[in-house]
N, C-alpha and C positions, 0 to 999 in steps of 0.2 A: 452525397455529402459524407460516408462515410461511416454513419451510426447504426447500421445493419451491413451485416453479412448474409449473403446467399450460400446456403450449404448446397452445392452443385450436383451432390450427388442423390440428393432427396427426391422422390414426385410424390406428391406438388413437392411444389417449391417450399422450403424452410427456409426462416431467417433467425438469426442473433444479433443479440448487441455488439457491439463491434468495442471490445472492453477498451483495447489500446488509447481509439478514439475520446471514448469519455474517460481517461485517465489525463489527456492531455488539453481535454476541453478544463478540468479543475487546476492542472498546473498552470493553464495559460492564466483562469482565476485567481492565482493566487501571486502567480509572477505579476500581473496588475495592482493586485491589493498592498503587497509588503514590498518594503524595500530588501534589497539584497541583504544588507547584514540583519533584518529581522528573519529571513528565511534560513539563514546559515544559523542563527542563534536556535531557531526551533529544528534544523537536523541534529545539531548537539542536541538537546535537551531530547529526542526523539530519540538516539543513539543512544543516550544513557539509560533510558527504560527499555530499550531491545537488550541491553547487555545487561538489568537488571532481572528478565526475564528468561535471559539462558542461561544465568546462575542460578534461578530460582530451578527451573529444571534441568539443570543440566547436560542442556542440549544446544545447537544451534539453528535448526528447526521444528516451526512450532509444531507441524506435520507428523516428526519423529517421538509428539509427545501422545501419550497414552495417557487419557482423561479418567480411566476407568481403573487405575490402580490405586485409587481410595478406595478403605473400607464403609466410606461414609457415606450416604446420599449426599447430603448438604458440601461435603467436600470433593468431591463428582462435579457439583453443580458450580463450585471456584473456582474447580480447576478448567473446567469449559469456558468460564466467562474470562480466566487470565489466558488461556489459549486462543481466544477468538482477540481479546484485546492488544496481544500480540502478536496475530495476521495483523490488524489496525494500525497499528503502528512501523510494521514492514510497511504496510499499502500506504504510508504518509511518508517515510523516508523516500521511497520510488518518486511520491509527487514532488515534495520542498527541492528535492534532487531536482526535476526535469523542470521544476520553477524557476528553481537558481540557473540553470542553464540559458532557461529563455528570458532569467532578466540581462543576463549577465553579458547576452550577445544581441541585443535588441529585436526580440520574439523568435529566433530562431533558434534551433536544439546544437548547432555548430559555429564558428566563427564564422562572419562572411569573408 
């Protein structure tokens, strides 16, 4: 079905989750639930908090941000939780994206 991966090179055998797969098991989710202009409305409003997010640190990946340049515990501990909140919000643009896709061409990621 696609929800594991065989790492080929392991013995025994290793498996993983197969991420791409359950990325597009929740955009098909979500391509069902909303209509297309309610999935375009939440890329904007998803967009506006990414972009409020690389002004806040002035970057445009949350990766290239350093969590640990407070001198604060407590402010250490916001800047993780707006960093992790902004992977969250990349990983919802990826789905409303590949949602709109599959509404927009009736479940398929291309035109037929």
């Amino acid at each position: 079905m696609g929800i594991v991966r065989e790492n080929q090179e392991s013995r025994p055998a290793q498996y993983e989750r197969n991420e791409g797969y359950l990325e597009w098991q929740d955009a098909s989710r979500i391509a069902d639930e909303l209509a297309v202009e309610e999935i375009i409305d939440r890329v904007r409003s998803l967009e506006t908090q990414r972009e409020e997010y690389e002004t806040q640190f002035e970057a445009t990946d949350p990766t290239a941000v350093s969590v640990f340049d407070a001198e604060r515990h407590d402010t250490v501990h916001e800047r993780m939780a707006a960093v992790s909140d902004w992977q969250g919000v990349i990983r919802d643009i990826r789905l409303y994206e590949l949602a709109r896709q599959l509404s927009q061409n009736d479940g398929r990621l291309i035109p037929a």
